[in-house]
N, C-alpha and C positions, 0 to 999 in steps of 0.2 A: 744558740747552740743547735744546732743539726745532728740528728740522730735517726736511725730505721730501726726497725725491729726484722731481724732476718735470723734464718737457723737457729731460734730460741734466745737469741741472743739481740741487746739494743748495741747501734754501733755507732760511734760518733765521724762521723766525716763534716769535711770542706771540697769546697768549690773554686777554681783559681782559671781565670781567666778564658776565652772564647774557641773555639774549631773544631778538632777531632778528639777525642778522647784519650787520653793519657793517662791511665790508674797506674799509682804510686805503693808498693806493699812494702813497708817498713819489716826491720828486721829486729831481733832480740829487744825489747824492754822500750824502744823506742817507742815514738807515736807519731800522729801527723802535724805535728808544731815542728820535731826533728827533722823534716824537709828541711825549713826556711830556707839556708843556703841556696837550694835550686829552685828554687819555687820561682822567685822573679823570672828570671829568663825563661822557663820550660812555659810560663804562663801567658808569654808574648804569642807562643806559635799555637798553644794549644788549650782544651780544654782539660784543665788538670786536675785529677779527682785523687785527694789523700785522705786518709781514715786512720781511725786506733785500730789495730787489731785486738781479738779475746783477749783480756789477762791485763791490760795495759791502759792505762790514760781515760779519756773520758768514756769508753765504751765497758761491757759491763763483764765483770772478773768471776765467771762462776768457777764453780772447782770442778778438778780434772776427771780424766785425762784431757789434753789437749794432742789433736795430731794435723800434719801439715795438709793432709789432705780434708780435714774437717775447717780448718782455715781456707783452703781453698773454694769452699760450700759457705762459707762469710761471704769471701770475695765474689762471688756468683751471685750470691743473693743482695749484697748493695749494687751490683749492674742492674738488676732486675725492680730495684728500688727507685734506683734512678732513670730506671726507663733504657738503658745502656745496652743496646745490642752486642755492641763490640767496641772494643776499646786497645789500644796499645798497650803494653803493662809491662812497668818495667819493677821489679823485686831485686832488694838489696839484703844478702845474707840470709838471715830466715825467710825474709822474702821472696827470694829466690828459689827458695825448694817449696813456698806456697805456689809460686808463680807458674812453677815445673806444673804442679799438682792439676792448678788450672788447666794449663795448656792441654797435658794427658787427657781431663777426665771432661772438660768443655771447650771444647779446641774451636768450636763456633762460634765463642767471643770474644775472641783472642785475634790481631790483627799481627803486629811485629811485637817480637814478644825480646826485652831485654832482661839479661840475668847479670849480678852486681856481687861479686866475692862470692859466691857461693859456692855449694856442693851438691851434686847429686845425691849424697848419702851411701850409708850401706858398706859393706864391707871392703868393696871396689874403691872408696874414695880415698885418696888422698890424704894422709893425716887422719885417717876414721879414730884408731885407736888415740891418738892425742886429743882428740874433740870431746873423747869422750871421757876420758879422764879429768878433762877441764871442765864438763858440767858436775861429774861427780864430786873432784874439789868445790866446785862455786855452791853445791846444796852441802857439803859438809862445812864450808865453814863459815857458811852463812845462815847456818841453823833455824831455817824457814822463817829467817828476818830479812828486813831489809838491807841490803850493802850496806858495810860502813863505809868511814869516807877514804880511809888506809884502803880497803878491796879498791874501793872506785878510781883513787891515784894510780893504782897499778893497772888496771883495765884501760884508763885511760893510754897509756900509753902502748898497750896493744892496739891499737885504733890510729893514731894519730902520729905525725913524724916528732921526733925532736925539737923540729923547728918550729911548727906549731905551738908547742907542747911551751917552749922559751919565751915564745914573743907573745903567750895569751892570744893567738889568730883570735881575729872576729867570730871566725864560724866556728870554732871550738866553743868559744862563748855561749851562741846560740844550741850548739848541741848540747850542752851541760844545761842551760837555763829551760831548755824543752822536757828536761828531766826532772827538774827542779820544781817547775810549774804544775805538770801533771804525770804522777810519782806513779810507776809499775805497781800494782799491788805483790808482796812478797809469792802468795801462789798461783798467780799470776807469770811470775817469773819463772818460776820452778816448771809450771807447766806448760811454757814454751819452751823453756831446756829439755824438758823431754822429748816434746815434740821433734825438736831439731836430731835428739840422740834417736830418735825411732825413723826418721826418714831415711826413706830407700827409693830414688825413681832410678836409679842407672838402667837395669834391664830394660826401663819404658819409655827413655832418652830418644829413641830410634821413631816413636808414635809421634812427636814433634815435629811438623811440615810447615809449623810458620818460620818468615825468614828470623833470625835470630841473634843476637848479638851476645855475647860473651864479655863480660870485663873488670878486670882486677890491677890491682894494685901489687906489684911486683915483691912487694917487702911485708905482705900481709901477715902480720904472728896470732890472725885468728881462726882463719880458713884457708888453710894451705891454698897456694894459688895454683899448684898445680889442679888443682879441681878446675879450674876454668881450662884447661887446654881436655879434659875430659869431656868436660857439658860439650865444647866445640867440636870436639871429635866425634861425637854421638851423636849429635842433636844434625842432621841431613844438612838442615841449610842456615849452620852458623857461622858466624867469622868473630875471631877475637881479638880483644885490644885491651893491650898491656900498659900500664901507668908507671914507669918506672920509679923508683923512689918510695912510693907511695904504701900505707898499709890499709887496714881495713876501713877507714873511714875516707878513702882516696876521692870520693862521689859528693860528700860535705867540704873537704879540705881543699878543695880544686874544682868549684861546681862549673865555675866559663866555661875551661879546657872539656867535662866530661857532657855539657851538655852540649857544647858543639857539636861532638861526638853522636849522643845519643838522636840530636835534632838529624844531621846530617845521614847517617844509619835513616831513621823514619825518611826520611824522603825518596831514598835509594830503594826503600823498601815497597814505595809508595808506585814510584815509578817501575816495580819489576826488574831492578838493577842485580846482576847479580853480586855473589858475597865475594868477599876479598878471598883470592888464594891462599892466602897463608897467615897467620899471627903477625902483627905487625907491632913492636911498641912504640910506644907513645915520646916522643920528647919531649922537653916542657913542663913537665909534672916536676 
């Protein structure tokens, strides 16, 4: 088990395969076992760094508050642990408004920077007021316990297609058994639903000059996807890519398809290529 002590806090991370640096920021309740689906292949081209964030899995759950930008001063301080000047960083959901966080406030470690279902936050976003009523229901009626398994049935299938959801998909498997292995602490969770309910970077979307990717899943019923045509519209030098079909979990459910995407992105990025003109979606998903 690997761990650092950074921002008062021990953090549990892994190491996945050889080249440039690729950090991984998970989102809600998840941890870094919740990769697996992408891990393989992203670990062929690159050096892939995933971790638990605060609140979650084997890193350490103190009580709150938690905010996106105090997760972003985690994420700072394991590059600084690892010796990690800079790195790619690609953030999924909550991840992605830590990832924001990063970019904004250490935009020096940051190389291509990928954002995954997310939201800017704040009163501008998309769905603001439905996001936030769904963390207000999940602490009302989870009464500072853990999910039962009726909530989790239902979550589940905000995340995930039908079709997954029928044929038991492998990597459905794996994202429930990551859960299962190393369990969210209850305020833990509470205190990244806050977090997520208190982020705001929209006005600071514009301070982003690395090249950028944008990408959601068309059918998402957790973070309105019109958020992703907003990150892309603000953020200078983004271009977006739509998963048709797909909800929140589109990045597990479909890792070939999305890391093609993301490897292919990194190398255009690498080269000085510039971004796509327009939103383009995705076939195949």
């Amino acid at each position: 088990m690997s761990t650092v002590h950074v921002n008062g806090i021990d953090l549990y991370y892994e190491e996945h395969g050889e080249g440039e640096p690729l950090l991984l920021i998970m989102g809600w309740g998840g941890n870094a076992a919740t990769w697996k689906p992408q891990l393989p292949g992203l670990a062929e081209r690159f050096r892939v760094i995933v971790f638990d964030n605060r609140g979650v899995g084997r890193s350490s759950a103190p009580e709150g508050p938690y905010s996106t930008p105090q997760m972003a001063e985690d994420t700072a301080g394991l590059l600084d642990a690892l010796q990690v000047p800079r790195a790619h960083v690609f953030g999924i959901s909550m991840g992605g408004m830590v990832a924001q966080e990063l970019a904004v406030r250490h935009p020096e470690r940051l190389d291509a920077l990928i954002l995954g279902c997310t939201t800017p936050g704040g009163r501008w976003a998309a769905g603001f007021r439905e996001l936030q009523l769904d963390i207000q229901q999940f602490e009302q009626e989870t009464s500072g316990e853990v999910p039962d398994t009726a909530w989790f049935s239902e979550f589940l299938k905000r995340l995930w297609t039908d079709h997954a959801l029928a044929k038991s998909d492998t990597h459905l498997q794996d994202f429930v058994l990551s859960l299962i292995r190393f369990p969210p602490t209850p305020h833990g969770l509470r205190n990244q639903a806050q977090a997520i309910s208190l982020h705001d970077a929209y006005s600071r979307l514009p301070e982003i000059e690395h090249p950028t990717l944008v990408l959601t899943g068309d059918k998402d019923q957790l973070i309105d996807f019109e958020n992703s045509f907003i990150l892309a519209g603000r953020i200078p030098r983004a271009e977006l890519r739509i998963f048709p079909g797909l909800k929140h979990a589109f990045h597990l459910e479909q890792p070939e398809l999305v890391n093609a995407v993301i490897i292919d992105f990194i190398e255009r990025a690498r080269r000085g290529q510039p971004a796509a003109a327009a939103p383009v979606p995705l076939a195949g998903a």
